[in-house]
Structure formats: C-alpha cells, structure tokens
ROMINU-544597 format. One record per residue: residue in one letter; x, y, z of N, C-alpha, C, CB in turn. Coordinates in nm, 2 decimals. Last residue first. Glycine has a CB too. Layout:
BEGIN
   rest     n_xx     n_yy     n_zz    ca_xx    ca_yy    ca_zz     c_xx     c_yy     c_zz    cb_xx    cb_yy    cb_zz
      a        X        Y        Z        X        Y        Z        X        Y        Z        X        Y        Z
...
***
This chain:
BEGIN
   rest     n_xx     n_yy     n_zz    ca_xx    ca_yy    ca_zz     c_xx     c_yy     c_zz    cb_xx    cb_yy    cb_zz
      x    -4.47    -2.68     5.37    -4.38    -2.71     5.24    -4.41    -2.88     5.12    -4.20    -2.72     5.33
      x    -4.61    -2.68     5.60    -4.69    -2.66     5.42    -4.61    -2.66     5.35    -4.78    -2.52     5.36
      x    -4.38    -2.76     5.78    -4.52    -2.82     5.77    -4.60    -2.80     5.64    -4.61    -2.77     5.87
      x    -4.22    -2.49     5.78    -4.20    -2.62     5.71    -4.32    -2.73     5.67    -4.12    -2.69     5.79
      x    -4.43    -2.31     5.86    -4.38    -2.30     5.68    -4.33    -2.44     5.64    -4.22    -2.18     5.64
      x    -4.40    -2.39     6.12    -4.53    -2.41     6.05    -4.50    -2.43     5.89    -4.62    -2.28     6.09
      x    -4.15    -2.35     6.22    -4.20    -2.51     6.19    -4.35    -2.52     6.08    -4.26    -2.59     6.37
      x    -4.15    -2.12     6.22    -4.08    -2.17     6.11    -4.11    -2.31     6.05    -3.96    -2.17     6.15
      x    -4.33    -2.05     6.34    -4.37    -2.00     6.24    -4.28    -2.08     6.15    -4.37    -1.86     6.24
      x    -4.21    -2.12     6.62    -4.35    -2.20     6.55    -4.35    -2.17     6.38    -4.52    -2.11     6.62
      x    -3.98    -1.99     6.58    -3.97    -2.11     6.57    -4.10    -2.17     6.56    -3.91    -2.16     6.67
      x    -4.12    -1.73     6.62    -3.97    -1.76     6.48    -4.00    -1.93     6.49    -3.72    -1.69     6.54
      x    -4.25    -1.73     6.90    -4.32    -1.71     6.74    -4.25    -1.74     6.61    -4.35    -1.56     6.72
      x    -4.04    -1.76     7.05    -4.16    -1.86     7.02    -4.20    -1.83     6.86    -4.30    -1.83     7.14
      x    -3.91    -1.55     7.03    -3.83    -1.64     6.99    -3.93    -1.78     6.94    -3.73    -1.65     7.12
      x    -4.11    -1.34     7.10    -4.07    -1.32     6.92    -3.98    -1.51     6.91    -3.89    -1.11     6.88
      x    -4.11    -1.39     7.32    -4.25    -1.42     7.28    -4.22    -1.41     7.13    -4.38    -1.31     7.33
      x    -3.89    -1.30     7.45    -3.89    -1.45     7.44    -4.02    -1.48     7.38    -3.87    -1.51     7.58
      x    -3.79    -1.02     7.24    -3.83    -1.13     7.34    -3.88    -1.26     7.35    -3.88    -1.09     7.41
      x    -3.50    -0.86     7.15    -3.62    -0.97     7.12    -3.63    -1.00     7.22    -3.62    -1.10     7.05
      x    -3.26    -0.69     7.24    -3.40    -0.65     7.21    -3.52    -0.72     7.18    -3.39    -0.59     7.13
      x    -3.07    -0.85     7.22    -3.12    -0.84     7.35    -3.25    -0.77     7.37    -3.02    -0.78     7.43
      x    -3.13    -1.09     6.93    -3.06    -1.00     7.05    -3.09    -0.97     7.16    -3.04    -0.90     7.03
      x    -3.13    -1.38     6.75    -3.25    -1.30     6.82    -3.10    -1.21     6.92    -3.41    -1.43     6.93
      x    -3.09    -1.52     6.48    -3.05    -1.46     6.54    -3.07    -1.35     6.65    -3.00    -1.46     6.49
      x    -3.13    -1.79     6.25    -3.22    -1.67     6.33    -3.11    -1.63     6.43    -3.37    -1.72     6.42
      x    -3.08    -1.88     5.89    -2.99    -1.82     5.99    -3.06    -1.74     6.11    -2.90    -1.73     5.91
      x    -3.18    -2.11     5.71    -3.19    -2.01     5.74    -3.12    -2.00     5.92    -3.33    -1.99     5.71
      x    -3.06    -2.37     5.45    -3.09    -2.32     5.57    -3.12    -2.18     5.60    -3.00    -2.35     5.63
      x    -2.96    -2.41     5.20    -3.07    -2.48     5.26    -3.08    -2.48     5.38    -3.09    -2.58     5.23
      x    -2.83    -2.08     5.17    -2.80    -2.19     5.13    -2.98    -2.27     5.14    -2.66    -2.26     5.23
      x    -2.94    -1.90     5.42    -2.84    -1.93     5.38    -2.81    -2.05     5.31    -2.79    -1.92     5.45
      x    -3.13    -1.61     5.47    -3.15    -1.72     5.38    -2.99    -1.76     5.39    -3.23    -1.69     5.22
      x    -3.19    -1.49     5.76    -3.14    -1.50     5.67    -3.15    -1.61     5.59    -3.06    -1.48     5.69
      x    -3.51    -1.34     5.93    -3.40    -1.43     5.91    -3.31    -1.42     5.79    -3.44    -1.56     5.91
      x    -3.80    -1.17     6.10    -3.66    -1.15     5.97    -3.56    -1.25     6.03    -3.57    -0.96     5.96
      x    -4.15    -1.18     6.00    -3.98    -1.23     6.08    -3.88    -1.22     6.02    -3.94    -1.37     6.13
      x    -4.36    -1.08     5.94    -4.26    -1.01     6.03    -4.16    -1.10     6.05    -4.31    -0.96     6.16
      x    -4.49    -1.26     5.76    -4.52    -1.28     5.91    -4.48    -1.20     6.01    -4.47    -1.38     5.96
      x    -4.32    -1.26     5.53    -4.46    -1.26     5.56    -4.55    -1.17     5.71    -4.48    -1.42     5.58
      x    -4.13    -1.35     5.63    -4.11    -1.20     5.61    -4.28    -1.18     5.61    -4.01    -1.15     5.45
      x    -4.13    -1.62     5.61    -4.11    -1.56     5.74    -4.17    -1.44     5.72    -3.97    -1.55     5.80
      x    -4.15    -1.63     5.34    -4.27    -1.66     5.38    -4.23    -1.67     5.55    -4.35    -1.79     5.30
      x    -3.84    -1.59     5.26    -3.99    -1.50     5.22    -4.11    -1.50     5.27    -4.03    -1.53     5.09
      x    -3.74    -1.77     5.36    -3.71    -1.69     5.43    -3.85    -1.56     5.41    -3.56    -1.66     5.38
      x    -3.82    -2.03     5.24    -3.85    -1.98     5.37    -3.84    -1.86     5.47    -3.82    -2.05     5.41
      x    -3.71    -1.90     4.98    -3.82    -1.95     5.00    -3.87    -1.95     5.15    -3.82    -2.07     4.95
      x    -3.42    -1.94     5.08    -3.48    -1.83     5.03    -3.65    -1.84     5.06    -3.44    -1.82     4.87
      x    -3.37    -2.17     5.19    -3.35    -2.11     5.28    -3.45    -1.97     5.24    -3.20    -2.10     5.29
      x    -3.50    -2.50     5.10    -3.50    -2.37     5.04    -3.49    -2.28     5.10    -3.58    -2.35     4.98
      x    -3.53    -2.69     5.36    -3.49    -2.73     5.20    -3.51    -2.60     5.07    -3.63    -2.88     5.15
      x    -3.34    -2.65     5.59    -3.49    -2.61     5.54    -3.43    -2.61     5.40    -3.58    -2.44     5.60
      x    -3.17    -2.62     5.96    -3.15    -2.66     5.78    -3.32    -2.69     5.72    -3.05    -2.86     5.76
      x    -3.07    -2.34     6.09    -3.16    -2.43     6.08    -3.17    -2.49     5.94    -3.28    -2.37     6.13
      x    -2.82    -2.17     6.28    -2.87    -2.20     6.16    -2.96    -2.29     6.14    -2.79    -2.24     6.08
      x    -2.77    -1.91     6.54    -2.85    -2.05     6.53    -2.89    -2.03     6.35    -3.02    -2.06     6.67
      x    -2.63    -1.72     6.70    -2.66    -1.68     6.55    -2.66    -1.84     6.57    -2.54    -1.58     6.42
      x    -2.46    -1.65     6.93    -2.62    -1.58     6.92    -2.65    -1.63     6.76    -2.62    -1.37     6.95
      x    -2.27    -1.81     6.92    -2.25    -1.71     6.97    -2.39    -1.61     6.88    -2.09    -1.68     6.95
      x    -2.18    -2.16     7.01    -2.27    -2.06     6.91    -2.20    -1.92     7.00    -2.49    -2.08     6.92
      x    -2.15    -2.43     7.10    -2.03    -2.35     7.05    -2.13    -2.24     6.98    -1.91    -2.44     6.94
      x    -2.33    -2.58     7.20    -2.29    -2.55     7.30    -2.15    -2.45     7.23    -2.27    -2.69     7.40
      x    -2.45    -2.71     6.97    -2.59    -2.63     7.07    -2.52    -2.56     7.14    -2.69    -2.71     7.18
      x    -2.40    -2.58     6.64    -2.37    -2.72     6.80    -2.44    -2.65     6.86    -2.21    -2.77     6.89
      x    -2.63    -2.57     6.39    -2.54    -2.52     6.46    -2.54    -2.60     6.62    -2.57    -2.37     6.45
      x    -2.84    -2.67     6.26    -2.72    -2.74     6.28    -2.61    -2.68     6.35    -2.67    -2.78     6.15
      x    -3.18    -2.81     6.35    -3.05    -2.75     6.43    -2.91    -2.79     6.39    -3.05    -2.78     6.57
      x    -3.46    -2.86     6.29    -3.32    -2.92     6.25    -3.21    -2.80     6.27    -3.32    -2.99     6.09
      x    -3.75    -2.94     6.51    -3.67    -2.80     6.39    -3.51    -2.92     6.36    -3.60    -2.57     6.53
      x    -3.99    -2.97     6.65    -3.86    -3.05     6.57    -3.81    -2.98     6.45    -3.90    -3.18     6.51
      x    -4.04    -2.82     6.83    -4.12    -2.85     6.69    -4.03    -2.91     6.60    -4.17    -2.72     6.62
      x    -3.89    -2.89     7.05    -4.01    -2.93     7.06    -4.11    -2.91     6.93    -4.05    -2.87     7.17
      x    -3.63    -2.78     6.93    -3.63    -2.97     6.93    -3.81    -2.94     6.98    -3.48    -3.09     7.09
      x    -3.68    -2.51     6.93    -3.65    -2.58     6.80    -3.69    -2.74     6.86    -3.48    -2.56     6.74
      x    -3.70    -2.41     7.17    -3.85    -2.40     7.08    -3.78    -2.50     7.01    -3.92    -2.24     6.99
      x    -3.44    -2.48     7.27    -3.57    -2.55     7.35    -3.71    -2.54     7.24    -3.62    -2.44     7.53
      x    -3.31    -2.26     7.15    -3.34    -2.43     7.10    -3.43    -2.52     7.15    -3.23    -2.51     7.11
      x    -3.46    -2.03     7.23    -3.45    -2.11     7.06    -3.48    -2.24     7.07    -3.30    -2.10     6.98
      x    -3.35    -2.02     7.48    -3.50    -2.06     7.46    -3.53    -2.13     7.35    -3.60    -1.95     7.45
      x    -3.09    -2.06     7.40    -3.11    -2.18     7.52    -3.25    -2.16     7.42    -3.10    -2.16     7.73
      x    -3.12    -1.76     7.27    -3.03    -1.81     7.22    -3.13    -1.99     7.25    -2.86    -1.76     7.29
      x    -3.20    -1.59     7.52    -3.31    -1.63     7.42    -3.21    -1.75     7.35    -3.39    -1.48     7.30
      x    -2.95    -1.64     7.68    -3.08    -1.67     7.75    -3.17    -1.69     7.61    -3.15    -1.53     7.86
      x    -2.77    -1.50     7.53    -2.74    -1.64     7.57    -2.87    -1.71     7.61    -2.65    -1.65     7.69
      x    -2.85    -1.25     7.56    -2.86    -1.31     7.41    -2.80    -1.46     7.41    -2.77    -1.23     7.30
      x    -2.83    -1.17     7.77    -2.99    -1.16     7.73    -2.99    -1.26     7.61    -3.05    -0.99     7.68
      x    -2.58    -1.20     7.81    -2.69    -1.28     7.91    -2.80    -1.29     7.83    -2.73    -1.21     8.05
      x    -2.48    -0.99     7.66    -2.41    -1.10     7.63    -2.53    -1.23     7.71    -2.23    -1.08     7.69
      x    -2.58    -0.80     7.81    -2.61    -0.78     7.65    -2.55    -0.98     7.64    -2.49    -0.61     7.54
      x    -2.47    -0.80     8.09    -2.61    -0.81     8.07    -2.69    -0.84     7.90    -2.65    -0.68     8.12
      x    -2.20    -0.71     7.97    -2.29    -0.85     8.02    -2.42    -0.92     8.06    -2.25    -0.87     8.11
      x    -2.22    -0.47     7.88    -2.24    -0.59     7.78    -2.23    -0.71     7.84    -2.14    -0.59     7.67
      x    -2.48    -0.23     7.93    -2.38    -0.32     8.00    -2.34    -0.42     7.91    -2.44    -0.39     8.11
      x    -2.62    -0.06     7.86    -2.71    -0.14     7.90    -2.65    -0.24     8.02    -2.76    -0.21     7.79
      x    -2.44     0.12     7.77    -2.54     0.17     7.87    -2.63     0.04     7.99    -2.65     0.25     7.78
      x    -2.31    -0.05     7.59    -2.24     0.06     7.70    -2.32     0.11     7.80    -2.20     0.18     7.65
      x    -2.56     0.03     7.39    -2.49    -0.12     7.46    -2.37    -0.09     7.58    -2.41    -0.23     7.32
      x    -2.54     0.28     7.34    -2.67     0.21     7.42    -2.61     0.11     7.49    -2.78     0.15     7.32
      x    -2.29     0.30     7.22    -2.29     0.38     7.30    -2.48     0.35     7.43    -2.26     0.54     7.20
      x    -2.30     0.11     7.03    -2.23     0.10     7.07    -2.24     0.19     7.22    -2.14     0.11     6.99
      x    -2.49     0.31     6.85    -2.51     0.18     6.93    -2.42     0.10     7.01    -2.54     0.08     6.84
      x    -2.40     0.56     6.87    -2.49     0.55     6.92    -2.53     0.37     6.98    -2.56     0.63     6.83
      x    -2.17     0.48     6.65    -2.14     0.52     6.78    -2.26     0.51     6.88    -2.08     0.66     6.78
***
C-alpha cells in the first residue's frame, strides 16, 4: 500500500514519463557502446533485455559494482524506474559494455 500510495503522490504520469525518459536514455547509452538490444526499441514498457553470452555471470560482476539486473538466459534484463537517474542509466550501460569487453 505505501508504494502504491507514493506513486499516487508522485502521479503516475509523471511515473510513467520518468520511466519512458531513462528507458530512450538506455538505449541511446546501449547503441553508443554497442550493446545488443533485443528488446524492440518502440514496444517496451520500462524493462530493456540485452543479449550477453552468460546472463548469470554478468549479472554477478554488475553486482560488483552495485548494479542490479536480472540474469535471463544469455541475456540480462535492466530496468531503471522513476527513482534512477540518468547518471545510474550511464553507469549500467558503460559497466555493462565494460564486463563485456573483459569477457
């Protein structure tokens, strides 16, 4: 109830904006570190999958770092809210590119 009852506060269009806005930034970070995006760019609803040849494995060496994603398969799952900001969205996508890079 409490979260439901913040997001009520905040507005959920404003909740729905914030998470459309980082969502765009994502992928803007992804294609400039050439991330592999398989989710369509234009049918999402805040939850971007990225394909990485061991989801688990990369997911561990986010966690490293503070970042939390999901491992799915050979991909990981980021999903930033209205509470991230656009400096966490940078950092998930460098960090991700980076792990890929020493893979």
């Amino acid at each position: 109830d409490a979260t439901l009852d913040l997001f009520e506060s905040i507005g959920w269009d404003s909740v729905h904006a914030r998470v459309r806005t980082l969502g765009d930034q994502l992928i803007a970070e992804a294609d400039r570190h050439g991330l592999n995006l398989v989710t369509p760019r234009h049918q999402r609803a805040g939850i971007h999958i990225f394909r990485v040849p061991d989801g688990e494995a990369v997911r561990l060496r986010l966690v490293e770092q503070g970042i939390s994603v999901s491992a799915r398969g050979e991909g990981v799952r980021v999903a930033p809210h209205f509470y991230n900001s656009t400096q966490d969205v940078q950092q998930c996508a460098a960090a991700l590119a980076q792990v890929l890079a020493d893979a």
